[in-house]
C-alpha positions in Angstrom: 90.4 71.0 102.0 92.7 71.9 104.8 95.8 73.5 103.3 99.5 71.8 104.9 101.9 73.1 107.1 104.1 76.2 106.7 102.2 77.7 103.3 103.9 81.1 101.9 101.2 82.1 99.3 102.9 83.6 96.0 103.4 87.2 95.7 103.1 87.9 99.2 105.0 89.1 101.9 103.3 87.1 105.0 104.0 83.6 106.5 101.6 81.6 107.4 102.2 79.9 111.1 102.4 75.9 111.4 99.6 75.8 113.3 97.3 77.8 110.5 95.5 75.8 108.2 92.4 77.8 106.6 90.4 76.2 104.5 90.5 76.5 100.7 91.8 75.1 97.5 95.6 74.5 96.2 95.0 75.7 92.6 99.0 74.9 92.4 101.8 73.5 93.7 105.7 73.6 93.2 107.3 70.4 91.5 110.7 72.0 91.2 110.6 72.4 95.3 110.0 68.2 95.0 112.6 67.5 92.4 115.5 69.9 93.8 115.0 69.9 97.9 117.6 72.1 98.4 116.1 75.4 96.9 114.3 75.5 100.8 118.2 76.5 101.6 119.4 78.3 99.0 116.8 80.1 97.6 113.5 79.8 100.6 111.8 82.9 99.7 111.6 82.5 96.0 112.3 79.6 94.5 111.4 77.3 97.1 107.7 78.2 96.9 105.2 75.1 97.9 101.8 75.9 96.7 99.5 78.4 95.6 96.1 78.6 97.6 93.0 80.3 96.7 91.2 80.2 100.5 88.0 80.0 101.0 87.6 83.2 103.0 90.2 85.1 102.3 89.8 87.8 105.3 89.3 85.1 108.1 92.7 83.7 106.2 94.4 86.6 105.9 94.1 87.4 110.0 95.6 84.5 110.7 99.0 86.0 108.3 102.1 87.3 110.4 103.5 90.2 108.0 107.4 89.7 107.4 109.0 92.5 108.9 107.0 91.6 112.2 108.7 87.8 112.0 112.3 89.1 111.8 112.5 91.3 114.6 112.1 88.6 117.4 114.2 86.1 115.2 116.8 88.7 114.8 117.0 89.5 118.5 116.7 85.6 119.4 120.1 85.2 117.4 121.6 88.1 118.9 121.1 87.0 122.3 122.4 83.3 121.2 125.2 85.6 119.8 124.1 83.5 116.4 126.0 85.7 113.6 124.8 83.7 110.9 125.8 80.9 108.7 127.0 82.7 105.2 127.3 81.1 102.3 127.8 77.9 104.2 124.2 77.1 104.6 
């Protein structure tokens, strides 16, 4: 099965890119994200979880991962140079 766009896998700290889609088996998936859309705002790196995904090879999965701290930098800087400050509590 080819896992869907976008997939954050639980207890983890990496991002998987759009255009990633290892192989393997959703063993889980998030109703409340389905029932209450706007948790992907307020709450995107906790409650807003979409499924859990046991791949089939986890170390051919895990190279395609982007560790977090390596995602903000150039996101940070994009929004600096947009001079972006942010949205607050507004978003």
């Amino acid at each position: 099965m080819l896992a869907a766009d976008n997939i954050r896998p639980a207890q983890s700290r990496y991002l998987i890119r759009s255009s990633c889609r290892p192989a393997g088996e959703i063993v889980r998936s998030n109703d409340a994200i389905m029932e209450q859309p706007r948790l992907a705002h307020t709450d995107p790196y906790g409650a807003a979880w979409l499924v859990v995904m046991l791949p089939d090879d986890w170390r051919a999965a895990k190279a395609l991962l982007t560790p977090g701290h390596k995602v903000a930098e150039p996101y940070l800087e994009l929004m600096r140079l947009a001079n972006f400050a942010g949205c607050g509590a507004g978003c």
